[in-house]
Backbone as CSV, one residue per row, in Angstrom:
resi,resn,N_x,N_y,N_z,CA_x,CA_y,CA_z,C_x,C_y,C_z
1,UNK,96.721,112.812,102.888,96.984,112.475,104.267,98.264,113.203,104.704
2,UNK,98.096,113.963,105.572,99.096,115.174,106.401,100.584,113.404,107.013
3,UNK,101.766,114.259,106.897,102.940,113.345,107.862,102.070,113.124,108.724
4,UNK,101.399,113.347,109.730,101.323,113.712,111.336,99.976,112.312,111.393
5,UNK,98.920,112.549,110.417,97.931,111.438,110.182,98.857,109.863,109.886
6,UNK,99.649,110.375,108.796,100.841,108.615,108.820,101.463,108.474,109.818
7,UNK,101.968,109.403,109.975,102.825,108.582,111.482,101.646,108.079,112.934
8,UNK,100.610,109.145,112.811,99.843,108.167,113.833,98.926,106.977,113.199
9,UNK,99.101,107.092,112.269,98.380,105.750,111.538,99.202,104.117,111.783
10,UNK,100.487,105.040,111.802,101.794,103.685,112.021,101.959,103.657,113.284
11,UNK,101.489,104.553,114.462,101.362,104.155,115.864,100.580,103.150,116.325
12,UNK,99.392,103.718,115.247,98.281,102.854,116.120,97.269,101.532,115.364
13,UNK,98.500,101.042,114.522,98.113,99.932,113.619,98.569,98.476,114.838
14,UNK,97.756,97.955,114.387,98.094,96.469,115.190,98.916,95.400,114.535
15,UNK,100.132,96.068,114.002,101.430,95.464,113.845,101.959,95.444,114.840
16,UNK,102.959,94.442,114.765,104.691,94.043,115.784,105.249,94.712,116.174
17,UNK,106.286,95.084,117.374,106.985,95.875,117.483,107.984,96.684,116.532
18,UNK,108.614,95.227,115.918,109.531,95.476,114.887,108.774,95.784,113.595
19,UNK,107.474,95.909,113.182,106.930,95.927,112.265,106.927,97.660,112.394
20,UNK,105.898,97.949,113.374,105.976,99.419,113.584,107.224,99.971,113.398
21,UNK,108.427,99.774,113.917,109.703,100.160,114.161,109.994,100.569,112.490
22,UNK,110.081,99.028,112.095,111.108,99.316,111.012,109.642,100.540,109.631
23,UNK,108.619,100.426,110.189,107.884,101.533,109.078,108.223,102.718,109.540
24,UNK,108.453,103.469,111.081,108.798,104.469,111.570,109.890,104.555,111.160
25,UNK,110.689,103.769,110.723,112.436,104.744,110.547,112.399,104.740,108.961
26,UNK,111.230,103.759,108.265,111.331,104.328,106.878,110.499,105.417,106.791
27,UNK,109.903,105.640,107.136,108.933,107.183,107.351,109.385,107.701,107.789
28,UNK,110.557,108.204,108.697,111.448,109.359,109.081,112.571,109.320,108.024
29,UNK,113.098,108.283,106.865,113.512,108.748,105.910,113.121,109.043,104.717
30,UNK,111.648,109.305,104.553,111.129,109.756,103.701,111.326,111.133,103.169
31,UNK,111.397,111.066,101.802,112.032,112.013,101.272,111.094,112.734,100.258
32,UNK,110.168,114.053,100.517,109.309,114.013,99.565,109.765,114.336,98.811
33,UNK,110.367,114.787,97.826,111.009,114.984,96.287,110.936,114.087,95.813
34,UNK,111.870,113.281,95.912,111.901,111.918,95.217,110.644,110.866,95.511
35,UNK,109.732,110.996,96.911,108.665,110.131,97.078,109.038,109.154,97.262
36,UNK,110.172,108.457,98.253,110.587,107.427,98.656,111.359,107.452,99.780
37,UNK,111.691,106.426,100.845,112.636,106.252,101.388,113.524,105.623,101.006
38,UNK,115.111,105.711,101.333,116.116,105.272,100.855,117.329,105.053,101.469
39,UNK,116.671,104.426,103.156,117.990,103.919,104.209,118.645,102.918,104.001
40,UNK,119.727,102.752,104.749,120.595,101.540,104.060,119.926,100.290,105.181
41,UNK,120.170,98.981,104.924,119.638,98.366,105.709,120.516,98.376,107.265
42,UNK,121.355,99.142,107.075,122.166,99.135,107.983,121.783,100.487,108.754
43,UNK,121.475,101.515,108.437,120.870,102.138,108.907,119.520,101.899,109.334
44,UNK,118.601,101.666,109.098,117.541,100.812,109.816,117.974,99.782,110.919
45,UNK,118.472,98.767,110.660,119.039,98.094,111.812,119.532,99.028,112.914
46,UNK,120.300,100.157,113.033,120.807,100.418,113.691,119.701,101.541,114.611
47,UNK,118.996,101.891,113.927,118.020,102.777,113.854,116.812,101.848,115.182
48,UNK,116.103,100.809,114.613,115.842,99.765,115.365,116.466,99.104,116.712
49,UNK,117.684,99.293,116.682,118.512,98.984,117.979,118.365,97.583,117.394
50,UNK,118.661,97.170,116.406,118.101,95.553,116.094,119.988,95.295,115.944
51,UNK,120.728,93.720,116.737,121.719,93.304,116.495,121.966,92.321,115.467
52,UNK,120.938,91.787,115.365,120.811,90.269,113.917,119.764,90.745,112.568
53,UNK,120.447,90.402,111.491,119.470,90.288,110.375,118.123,89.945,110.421
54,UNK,118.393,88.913,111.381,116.839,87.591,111.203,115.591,88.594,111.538
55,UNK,115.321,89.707,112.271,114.239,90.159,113.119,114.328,91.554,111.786
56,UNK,115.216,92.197,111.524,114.655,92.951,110.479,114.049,92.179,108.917
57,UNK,114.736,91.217,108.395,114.309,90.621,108.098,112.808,89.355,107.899
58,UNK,112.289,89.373,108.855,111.209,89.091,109.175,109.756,90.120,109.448
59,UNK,110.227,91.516,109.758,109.406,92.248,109.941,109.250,92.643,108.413
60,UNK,110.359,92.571,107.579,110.243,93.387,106.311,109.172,92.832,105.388
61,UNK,109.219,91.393,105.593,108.879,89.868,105.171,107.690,89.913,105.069
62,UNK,107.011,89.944,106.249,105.790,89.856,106.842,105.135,91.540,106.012
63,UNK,105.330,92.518,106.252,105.117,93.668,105.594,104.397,93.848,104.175
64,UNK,105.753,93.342,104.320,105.667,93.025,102.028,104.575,92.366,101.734
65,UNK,104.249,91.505,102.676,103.568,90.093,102.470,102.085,90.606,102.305
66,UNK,101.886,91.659,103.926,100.819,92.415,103.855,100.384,93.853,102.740
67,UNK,101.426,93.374,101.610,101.024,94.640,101.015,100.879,96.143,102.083
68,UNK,101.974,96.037,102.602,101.958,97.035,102.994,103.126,98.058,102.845
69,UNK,104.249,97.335,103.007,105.257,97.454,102.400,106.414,97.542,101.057
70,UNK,106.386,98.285,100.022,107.063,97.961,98.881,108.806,98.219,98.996
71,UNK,109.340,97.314,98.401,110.617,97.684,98.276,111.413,97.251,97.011
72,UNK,111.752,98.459,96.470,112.419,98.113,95.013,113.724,98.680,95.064
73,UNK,114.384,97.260,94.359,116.261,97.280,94.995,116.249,97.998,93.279
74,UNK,117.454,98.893,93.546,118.282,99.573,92.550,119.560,98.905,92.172
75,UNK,120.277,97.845,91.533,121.142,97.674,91.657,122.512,98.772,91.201
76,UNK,123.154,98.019,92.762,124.702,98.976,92.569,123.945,100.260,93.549
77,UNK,123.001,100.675,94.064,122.116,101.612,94.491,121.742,101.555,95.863
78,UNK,120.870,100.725,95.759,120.031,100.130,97.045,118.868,99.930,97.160
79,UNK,118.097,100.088,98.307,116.712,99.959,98.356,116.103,100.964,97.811
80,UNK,114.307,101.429,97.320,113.739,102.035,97.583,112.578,101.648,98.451
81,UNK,111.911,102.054,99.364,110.773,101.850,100.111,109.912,102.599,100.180
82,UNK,108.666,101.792,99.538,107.012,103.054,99.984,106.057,102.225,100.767
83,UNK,105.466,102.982,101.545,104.686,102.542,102.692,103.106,103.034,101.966
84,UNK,102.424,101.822,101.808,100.911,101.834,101.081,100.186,102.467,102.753
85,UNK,99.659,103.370,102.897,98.891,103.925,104.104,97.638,103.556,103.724
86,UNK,97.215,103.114,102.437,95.500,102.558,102.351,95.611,101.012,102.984
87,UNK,96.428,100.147,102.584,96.685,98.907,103.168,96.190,98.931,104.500
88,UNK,97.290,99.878,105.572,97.632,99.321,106.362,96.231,100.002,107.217
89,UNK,95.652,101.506,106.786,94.176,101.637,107.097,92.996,100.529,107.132
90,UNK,93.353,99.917,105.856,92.377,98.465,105.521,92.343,97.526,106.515
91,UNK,93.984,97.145,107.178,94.203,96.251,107.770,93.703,96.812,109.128
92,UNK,93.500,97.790,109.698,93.116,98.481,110.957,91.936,98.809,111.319
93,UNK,90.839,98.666,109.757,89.728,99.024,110.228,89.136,97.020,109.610
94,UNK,89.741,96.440,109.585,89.612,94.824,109.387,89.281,94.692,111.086
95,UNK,90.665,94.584,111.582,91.031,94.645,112.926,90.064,94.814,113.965
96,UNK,89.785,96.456,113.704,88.420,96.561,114.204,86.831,95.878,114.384
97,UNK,86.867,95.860,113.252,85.419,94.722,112.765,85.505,93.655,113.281
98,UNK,86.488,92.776,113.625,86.814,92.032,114.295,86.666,92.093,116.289
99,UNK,86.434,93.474,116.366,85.902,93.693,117.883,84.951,92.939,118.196
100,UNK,84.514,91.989,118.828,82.881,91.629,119.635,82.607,93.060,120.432
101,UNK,81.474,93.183,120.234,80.374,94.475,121.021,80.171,93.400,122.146
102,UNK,80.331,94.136,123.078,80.376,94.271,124.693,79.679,94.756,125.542
């Protein structure tokens, strides 16, 4: 899957504002060498225009929850973050099926 297919995959998923948000700024720090993102949470927040913990925190939450989101802390380090793109396909063509024909 080309960048250009993930990032419109993360446009046009029927996640949250802040859900979309905070996968777009970990996908603009994606780093292919290493195969991870690795912003600080403070950079995301800020990135987000988000002023309180509670709303990044909750989008991250919810994410994780959906298997969609992984995040593995390094201690002394920080985060790492990978974004499962089969998940969140799964969850979009769920979504769909869920249409009533009209």
């Amino acid at each position: 899957m080309t960048r250009f297919e993930q990032f419109n995959l993360i446009m046009d998923s029927n996640l949250t504002q802040n859900e979309k948000l905070l996968l777009l700024v970990i996908f603009r720090y994606y780093n292919t060498e290493k195969g991870y993102s690795y912003p600080t949470k403070e950079q995301i927040m800020k990135s987000m225009g988000l002023k309180n913990e509670s709303s990044y925190y909750k989008a991250k939450k919810n994410l994780e929850n959906n298997h969609i989101l992984f995040t593995k802390n390094i201690k002394g380090i920080g985060n790492q973050y990978y974004i499962n793109y089969n998940q969140l396909t799964k969850r979009m063509t769920l979504a769909e099926d869920e249409i009533p024909n009209l």
